[in-house]
C-alpha positions, -999 to 999 in steps of 0.1 A, spaced: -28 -609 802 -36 -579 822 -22 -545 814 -8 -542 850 17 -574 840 52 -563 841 67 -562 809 105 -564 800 120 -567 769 123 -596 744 151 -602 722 138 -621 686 171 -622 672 204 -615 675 233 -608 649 268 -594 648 294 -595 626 276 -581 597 294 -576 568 299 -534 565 289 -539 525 253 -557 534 226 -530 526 195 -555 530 186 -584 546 159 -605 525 126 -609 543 124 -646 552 166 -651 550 167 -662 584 140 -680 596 104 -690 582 88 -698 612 98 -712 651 115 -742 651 112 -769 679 141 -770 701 158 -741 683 177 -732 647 210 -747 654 229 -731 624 203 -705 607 214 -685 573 224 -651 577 250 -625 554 280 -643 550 305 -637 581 281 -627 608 270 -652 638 238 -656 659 233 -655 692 209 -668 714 172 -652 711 148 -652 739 128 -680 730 156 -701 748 146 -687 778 107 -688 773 108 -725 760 134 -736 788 111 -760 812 90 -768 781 101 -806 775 92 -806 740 108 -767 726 132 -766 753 166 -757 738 189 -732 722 173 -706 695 195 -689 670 183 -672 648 151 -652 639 122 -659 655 93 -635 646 66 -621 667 44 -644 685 25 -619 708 -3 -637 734 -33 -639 720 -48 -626 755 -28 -596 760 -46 -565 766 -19 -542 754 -9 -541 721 30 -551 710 55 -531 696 85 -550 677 114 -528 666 147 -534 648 178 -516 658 213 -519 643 239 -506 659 271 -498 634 302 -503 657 343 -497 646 355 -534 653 366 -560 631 345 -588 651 320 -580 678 342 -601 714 319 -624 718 316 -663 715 299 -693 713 263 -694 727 259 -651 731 232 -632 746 219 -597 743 231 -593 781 270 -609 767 
């Protein structure tokens, strides 16, 4: 992929509703590797919910891993890609009993 590609971001995972008193998340808790057609009910601290990562999207007219990825799903950069890929984590600590969304969430919800 050329370096002139537009680039946008790319949402691995998505959690909310995560317990105030979890300090750690184990390596590994939530995913050990890309499932076909998506994670349907993946662990994670007890009380939170996943939404929808962007592999939905990317799999979507892919007859064989098209469907619905909750979850973590780690870095899969292409192998062809001139530039080099960044992944970070950020947690956002917010005042609200439950984060308003529901069922099948996206970053853009």
């Amino acid at each position: 992929m050329p370096a002139s590609l537009p680039r946008a971001d790319f949402y691995h995972w998505l959690v909310v509703d995560i317990p105030p008193e979890v300090n750690e998340i184990a390596a590994g808790s939530s995913a050990d590797g890309i499932v076909a057609r998506g994670k349907q009910s993946p662990a994670g601290p007890a009380g939170s919910r996943h939404g929808l990562n962007d592999y939905t999207l990317w799999f979507a007219g892919d007859a064989d891993m098209s469907g619905q990825y909750f979850g973590y799903d780690g870095p899969c950069p292409p192998w062809n890609d001139e530039l080099l890929h960044h992944y970070h984590f950020v947690l956002y600590a917010i005042d609200l009993a439950r984060c308003p969304v529901e069922g099948a969430f996206t970053a853009s919800s």
